[in-house]
C-alpha positions as CSV (number, residue, x, y, z in Angstrom):
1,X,105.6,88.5,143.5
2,X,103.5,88.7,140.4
3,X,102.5,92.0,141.1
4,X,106.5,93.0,142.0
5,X,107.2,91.2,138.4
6,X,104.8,93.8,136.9
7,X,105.8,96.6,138.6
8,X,109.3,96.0,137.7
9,X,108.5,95.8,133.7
10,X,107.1,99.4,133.7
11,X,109.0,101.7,131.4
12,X,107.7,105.1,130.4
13,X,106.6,105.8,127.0
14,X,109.4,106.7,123.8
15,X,106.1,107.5,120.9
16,X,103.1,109.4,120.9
17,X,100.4,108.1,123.1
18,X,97.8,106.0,120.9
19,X,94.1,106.6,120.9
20,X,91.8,104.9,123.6
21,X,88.8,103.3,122.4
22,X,86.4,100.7,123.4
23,X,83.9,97.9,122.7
24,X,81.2,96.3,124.6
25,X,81.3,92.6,124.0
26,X,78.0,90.6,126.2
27,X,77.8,92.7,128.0
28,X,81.4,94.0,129.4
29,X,83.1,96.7,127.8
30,X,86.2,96.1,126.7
31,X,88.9,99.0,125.5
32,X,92.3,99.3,123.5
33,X,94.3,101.9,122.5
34,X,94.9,102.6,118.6
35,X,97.5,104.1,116.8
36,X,95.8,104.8,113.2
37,X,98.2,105.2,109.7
38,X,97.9,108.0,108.0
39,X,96.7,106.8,104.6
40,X,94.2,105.0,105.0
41,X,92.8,101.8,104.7
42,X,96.2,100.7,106.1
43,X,97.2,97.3,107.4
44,X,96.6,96.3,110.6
45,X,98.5,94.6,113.4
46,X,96.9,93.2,117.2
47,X,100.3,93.7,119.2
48,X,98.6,91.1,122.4
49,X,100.1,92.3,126.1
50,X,101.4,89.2,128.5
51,X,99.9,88.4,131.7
52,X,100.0,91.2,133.9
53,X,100.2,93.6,131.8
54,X,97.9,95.6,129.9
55,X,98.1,97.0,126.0
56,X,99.7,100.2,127.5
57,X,102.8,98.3,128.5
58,X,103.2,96.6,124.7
59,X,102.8,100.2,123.3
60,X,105.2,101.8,125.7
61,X,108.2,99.2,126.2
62,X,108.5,97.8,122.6
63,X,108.8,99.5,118.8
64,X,105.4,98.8,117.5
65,X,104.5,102.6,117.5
66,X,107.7,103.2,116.0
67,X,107.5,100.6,113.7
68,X,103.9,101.2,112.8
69,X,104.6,105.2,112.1
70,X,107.2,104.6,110.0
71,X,105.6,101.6,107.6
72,X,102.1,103.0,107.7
73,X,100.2,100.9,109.0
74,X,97.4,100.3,111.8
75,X,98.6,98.8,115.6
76,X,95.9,98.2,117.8
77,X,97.0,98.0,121.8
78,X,94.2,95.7,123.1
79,X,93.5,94.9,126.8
80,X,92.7,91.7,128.3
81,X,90.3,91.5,131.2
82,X,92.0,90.7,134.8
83,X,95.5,91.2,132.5
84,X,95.3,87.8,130.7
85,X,93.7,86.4,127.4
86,X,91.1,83.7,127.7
87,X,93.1,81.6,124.7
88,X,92.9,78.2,123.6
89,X,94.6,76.2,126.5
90,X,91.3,77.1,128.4
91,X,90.8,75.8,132.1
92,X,94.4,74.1,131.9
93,X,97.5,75.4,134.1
94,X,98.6,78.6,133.4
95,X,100.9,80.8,135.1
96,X,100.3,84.2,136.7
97,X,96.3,85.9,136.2
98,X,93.2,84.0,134.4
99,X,90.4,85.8,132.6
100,X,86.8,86.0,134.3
101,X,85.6,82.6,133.6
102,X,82.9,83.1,129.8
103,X,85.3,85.6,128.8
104,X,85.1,85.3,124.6
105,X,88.9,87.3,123.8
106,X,87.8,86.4,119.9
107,X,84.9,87.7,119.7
108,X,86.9,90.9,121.6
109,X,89.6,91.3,119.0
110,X,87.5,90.1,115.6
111,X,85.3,93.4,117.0
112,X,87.9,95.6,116.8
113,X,89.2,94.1,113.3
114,X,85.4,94.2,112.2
115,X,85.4,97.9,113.1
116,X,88.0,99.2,111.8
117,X,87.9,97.4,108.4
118,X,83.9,98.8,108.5
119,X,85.4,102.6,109.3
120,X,87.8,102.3,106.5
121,X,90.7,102.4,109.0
122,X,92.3,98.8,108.4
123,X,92.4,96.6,104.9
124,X,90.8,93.3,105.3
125,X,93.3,91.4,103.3
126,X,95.9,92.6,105.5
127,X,94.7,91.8,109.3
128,X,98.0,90.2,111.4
129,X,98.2,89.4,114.9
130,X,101.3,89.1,117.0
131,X,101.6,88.9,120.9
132,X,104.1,88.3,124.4
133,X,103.6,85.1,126.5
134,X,100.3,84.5,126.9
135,X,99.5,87.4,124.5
136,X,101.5,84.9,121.6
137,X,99.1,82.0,122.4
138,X,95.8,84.1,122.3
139,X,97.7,85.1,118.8
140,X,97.8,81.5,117.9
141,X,93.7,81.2,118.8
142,X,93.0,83.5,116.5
143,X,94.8,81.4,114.0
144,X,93.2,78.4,114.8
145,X,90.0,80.2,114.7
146,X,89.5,82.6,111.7
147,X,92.5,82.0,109.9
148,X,90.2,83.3,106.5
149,X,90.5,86.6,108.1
150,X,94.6,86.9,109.3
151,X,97.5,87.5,106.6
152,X,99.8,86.2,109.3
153,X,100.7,85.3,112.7
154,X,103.9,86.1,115.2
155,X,103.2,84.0,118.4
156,X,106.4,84.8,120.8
157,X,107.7,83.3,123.7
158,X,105.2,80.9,124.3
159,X,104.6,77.1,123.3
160,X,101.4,75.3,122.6
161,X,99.8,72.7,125.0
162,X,98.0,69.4,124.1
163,X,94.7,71.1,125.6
164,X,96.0,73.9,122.7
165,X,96.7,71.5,120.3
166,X,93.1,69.2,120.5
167,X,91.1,72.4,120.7
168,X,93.0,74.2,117.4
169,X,91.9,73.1,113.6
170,X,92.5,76.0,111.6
171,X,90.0,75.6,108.0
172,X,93.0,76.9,105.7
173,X,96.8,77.5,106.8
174,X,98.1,81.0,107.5
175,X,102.0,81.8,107.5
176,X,103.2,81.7,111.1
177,X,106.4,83.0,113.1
178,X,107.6,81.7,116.0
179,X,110.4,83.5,118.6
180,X,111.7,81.5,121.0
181,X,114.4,81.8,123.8
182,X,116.5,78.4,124.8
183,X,116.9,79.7,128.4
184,X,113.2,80.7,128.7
185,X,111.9,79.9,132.1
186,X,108.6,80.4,131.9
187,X,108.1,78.6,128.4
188,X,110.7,75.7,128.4
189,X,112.1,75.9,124.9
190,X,112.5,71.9,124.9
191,X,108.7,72.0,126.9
192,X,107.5,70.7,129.9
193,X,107.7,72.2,133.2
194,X,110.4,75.4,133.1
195,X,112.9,76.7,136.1
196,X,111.0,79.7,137.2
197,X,108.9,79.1,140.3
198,X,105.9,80.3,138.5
199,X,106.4,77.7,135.7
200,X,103.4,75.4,135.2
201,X,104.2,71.7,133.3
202,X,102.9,70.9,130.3
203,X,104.5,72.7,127.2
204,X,104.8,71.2,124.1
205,X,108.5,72.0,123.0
206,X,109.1,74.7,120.1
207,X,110.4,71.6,118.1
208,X,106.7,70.2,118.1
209,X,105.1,73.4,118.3
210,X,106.5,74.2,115.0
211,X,105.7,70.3,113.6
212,X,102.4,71.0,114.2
213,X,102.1,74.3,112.1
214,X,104.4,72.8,109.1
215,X,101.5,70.2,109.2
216,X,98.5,72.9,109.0
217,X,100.3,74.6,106.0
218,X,101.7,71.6,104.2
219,X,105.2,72.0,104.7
220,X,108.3,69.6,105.0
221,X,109.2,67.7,108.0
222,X,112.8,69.0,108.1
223,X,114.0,72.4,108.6
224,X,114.8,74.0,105.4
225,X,118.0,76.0,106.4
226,X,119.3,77.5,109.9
227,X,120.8,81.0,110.0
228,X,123.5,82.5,112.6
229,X,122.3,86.2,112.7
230,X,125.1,88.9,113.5
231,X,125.6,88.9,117.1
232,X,125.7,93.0,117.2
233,X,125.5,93.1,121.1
234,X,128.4,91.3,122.3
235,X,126.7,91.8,126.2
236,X,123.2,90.3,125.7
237,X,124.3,86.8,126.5
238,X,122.5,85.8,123.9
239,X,122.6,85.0,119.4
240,X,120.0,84.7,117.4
241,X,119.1,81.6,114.6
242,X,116.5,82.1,111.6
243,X,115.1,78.8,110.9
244,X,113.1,78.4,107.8
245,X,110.7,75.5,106.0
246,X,110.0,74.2,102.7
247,X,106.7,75.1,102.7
248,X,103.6,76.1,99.7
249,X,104.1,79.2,98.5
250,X,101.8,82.1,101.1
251,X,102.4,79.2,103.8
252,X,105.8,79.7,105.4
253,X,106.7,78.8,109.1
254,X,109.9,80.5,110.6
255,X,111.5,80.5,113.6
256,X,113.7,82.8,115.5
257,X,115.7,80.8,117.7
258,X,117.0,83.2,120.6
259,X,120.3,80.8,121.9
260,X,120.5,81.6,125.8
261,X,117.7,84.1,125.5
262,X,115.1,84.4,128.0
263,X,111.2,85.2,128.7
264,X,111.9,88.5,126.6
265,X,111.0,90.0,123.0
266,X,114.4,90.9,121.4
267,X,114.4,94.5,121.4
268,X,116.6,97.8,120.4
269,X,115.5,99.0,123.9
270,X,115.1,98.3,127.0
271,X,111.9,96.1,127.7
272,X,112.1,97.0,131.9
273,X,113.1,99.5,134.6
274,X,114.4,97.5,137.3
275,X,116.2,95.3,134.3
276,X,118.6,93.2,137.4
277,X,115.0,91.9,138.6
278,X,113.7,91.6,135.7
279,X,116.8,89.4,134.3
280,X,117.0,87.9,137.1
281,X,113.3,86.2,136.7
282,X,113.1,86.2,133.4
283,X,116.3,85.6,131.8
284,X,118.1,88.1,129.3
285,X,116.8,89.8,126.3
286,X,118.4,89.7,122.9
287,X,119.7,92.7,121.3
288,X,121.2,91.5,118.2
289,X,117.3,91.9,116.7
290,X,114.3,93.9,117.4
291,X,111.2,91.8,117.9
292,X,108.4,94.3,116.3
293,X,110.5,95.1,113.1
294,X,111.4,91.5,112.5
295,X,107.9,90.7,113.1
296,X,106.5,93.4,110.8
297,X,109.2,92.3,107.7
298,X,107.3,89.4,108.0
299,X,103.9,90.4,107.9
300,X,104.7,92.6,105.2
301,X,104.8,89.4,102.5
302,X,101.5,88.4,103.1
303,X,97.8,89.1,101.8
304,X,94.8,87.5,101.8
């Protein structure tokens, strides 16, 4: 079914085809694909596939190239081994593929920032990382783990776990954005174990995902304000809610509450071919925003 599930997400390509490269990391070599700015050294962003998919699918079925062209900046298409990431929530439940058991994902990705700040590709003061599903929590270890070396983070559709939370102490805070849908059945918004019958229990909800950032970067308990976006698409099924926090300056944590969307990243296109099987598993996918330019308007404030 997992394999039907992946099948059914497959969209061809709307931008140019980004380079293939590829690392060799103890041993195993690794690749990713790399769409590089045009003036360079550029800012970078790690755009991190789901499970069961591969970079190719982030590249082709959201605006990242688009987005990346346009703004001039570095996106880097990695691939995780077996289609997953070997993030923080390590030998705990997890749905759909695991990693090869020893496989290091951040020493993978801190090559491929360490070699393109070194080629003069990508600016070291502005290194983000953003990613779907299980792609937003390997996001969230690379926070926990070098946050001295990421301007920002974008986790979507995912929650942390309390094997995630023991295991992450980030040295410094680092601005974070979260995207969430209510109807997610994969990644229960209010946590625990979701609807979908490859759901696995133990998600913290986004309410105490979110806690435990504003603690990491000093900010107040409370929400600071809750914003109804415009709901363009009247047919999406679903809204969208930009919740903020009172945080240090260079430390914010926002949320993008999706109301009634599902295991999706909003998008101005379609995100799947067979979109009734897709929905149908999945839940819908907002319209109103566009996950990759939201995600990069963020970005965009921050510097290290």
């Amino acid at each position: 079914m997992l394999r039907l599930l992946a099948a059914a997400l497959t969209l061809a390509s709307v931008a140019a085809p980004a380079h293939g490269d590829e690392l060799t990391i103890d041993g195993v070599k690794r690749t990713y694909s790399v769409q590089i700015a045009a003036k360079r050294p550029a800012p970078l962003v790690l755009a991190l596939h789901g499970n069961t998919q591969q970079g190719s699918d982030v590249e082709s079925r959201t605006a990242w190239p688009i987005v990346a062209r346009r703004e001039n900046f570095t996106v880097v298409f990695p691939d995780g081994l077996n289609r997953a990431w070997a993030d923080l929530r390590g030998s705990g439940p997890r749905a759909g593929y695991r990693p090869p058991a020893g496989t290091d994902d951040i020493a993978f990705l801190m090559a491929i920032v360490d070699k393109l700040v070194k080629d003069g590709v990508a600016d070291p003061r502005k290194i983000y990382a953003t990613g779907l599903s299980n792609g937003g929590a390997m996001a969230l270890s690379l926070a926990c783990q070098h946050p001295e070396k990421l301007a920002a983070v974008a986790p979507t559709i995912i929650n942390m776990t309390d094997l995630f939370g023991a295991a992450c102490k980030p040295a410094q805070p680092i601005p974070v954005l979260l995207m969430n849908g209510t109807e997610d059945p994969l990644i229960p918004y209010k946590g625990g174990l979701g609807t979908s019958r490859f759901a696995v229990p133990g998600f913290w909800s986004t309410a105490q995902t979110i806690a435990f950032w504003r603690k990491i970067n000093q900010c107040e308990t409370k929400d600071a304000s809750a914003t109804d976006l415009p709901d363009k698409d009247k047919d999406d099924q679903s809204t969208v809610t930009r919740i903020t926090s009172q945080c240090p300056a260079g430390q914010d944590v926002v949320l993008y509450r999706i109301n009634g969307g599902g295991h999706r990243l909003p998008g101005g296109f379609p995100d799947a071919m067979a979109a009734r099987l897709v929905g149908a598993m999945l839940g819908p996918q907002n319209r109103d925003i566009d996950g990759a330019e939201t995600i990069w308007a963020f970005f965009k404030n921050y510097s290290r």
